[in-house]
C-alpha positions as CSV (number, residue, x, y, z in Angstrom):
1,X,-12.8,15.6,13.1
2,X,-12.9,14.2,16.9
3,X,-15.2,16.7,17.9
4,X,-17.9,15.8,15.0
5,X,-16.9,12.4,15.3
6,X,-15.7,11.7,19.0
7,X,-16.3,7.6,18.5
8,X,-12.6,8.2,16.1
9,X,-10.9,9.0,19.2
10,X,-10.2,5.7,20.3
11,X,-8.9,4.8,17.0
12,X,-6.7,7.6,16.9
13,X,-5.8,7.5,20.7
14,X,-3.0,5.0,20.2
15,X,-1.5,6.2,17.5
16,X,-1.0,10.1,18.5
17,X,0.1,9.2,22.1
18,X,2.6,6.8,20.9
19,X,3.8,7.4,17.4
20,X,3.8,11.2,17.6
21,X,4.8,11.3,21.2
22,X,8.0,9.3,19.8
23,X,7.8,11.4,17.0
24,X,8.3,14.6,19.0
25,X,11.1,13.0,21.4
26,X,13.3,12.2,18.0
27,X,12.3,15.6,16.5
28,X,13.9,17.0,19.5
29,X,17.3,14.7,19.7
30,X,17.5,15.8,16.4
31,X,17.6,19.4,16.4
32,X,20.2,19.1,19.4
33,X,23.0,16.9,17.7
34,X,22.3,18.4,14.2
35,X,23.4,22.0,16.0
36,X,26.7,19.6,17.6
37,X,28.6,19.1,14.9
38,X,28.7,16.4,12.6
39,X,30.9,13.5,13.1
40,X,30.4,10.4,11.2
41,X,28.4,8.9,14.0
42,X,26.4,12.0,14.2
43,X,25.7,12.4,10.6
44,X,24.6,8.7,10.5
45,X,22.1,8.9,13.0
46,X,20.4,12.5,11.5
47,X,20.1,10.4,7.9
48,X,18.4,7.2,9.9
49,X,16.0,10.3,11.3
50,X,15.6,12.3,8.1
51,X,14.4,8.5,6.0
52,X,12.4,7.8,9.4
53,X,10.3,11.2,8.9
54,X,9.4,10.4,5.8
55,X,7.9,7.3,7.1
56,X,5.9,9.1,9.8
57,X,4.3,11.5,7.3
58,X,3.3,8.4,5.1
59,X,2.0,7.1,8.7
60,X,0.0,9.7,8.9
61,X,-1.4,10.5,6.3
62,X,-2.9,6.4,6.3
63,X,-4.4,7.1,9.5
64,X,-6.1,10.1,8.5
65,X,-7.0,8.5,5.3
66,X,-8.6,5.1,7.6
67,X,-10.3,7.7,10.0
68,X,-11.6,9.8,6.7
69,X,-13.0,6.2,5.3
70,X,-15.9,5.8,7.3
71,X,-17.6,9.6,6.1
72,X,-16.3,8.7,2.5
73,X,-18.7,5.5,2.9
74,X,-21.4,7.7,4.5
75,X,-21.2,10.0,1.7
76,X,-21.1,7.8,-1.0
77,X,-24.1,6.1,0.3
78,X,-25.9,9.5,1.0
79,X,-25.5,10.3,-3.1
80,X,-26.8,7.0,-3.9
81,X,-29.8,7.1,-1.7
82,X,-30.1,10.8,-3.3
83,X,-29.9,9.4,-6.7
84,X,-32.1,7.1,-6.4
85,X,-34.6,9.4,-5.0
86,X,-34.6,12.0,-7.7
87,X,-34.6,9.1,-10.6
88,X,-37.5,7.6,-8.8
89,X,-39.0,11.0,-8.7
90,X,-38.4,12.2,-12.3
91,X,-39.9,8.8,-13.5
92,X,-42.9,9.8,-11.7
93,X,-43.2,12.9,-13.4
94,X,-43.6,11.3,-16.6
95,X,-46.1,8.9,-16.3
C-alpha cells in the first residue's frame, strides 16, 4: 500500500513506530512472565495484556480502514464517472 501510495506513509508513520513499537515491547514482557509462573499479580497483569490486544487489533484495523478510505473514494468516483460515460453513450446510440 506505501509503495503505490507513498503520500500514506506519513499518516501511518506515527502510528506503527509508536503503537506497534509499544505493541511489540508488551508482546515480549508477556511471553516472559506468562512462562514465570503465575501468581496473582502475574496473572493480573497477562489479563490487562490479553483485553489490551484486543484493543490494538480494533486499532488496527481503523487505521487500515482510514488509509483504505481515500482509494474507496477514488474508486467510487471512477464507477460514477464510468457510468455516466456508458449511459451517456448508450443514449447516443439511440437517437
Amino acid at each position: 500500500m506505501f509503495e503505490r501510495d507513498p503520500d500514506k506513509v506519513p499518516l501511518a508513520r506515527g502510528f506503527v513506530e509508536f503503537t506497534l513499537g509499544r505493541s511489540l515491547n508488551i508482546v515480549h514482557k508477556y511471553r516472559e512472565l506468562s512462562a514465570l509462573g503465575r501468581s496473582a499479580t502475574i496473572q493480573q497483569s497477562l489479563s490487562r495484556v490479553e483485553s489490551l490486544l484486543v484493543t490494538i487489533d480494533t486499532s488496527i484495523r481503523q487505521q487500515i480502514e482510514r488509509l483504505l478510505l481515500n482509494d474507496a473514494a477514488d474508486l467510487d468516483a471512477e464507477v460514477e464517472i464510468l457510468k455516466t460515460r456508458l449511459d451517456i453513450e448508450s443514449e447516443g446510440e439511440s437517437l
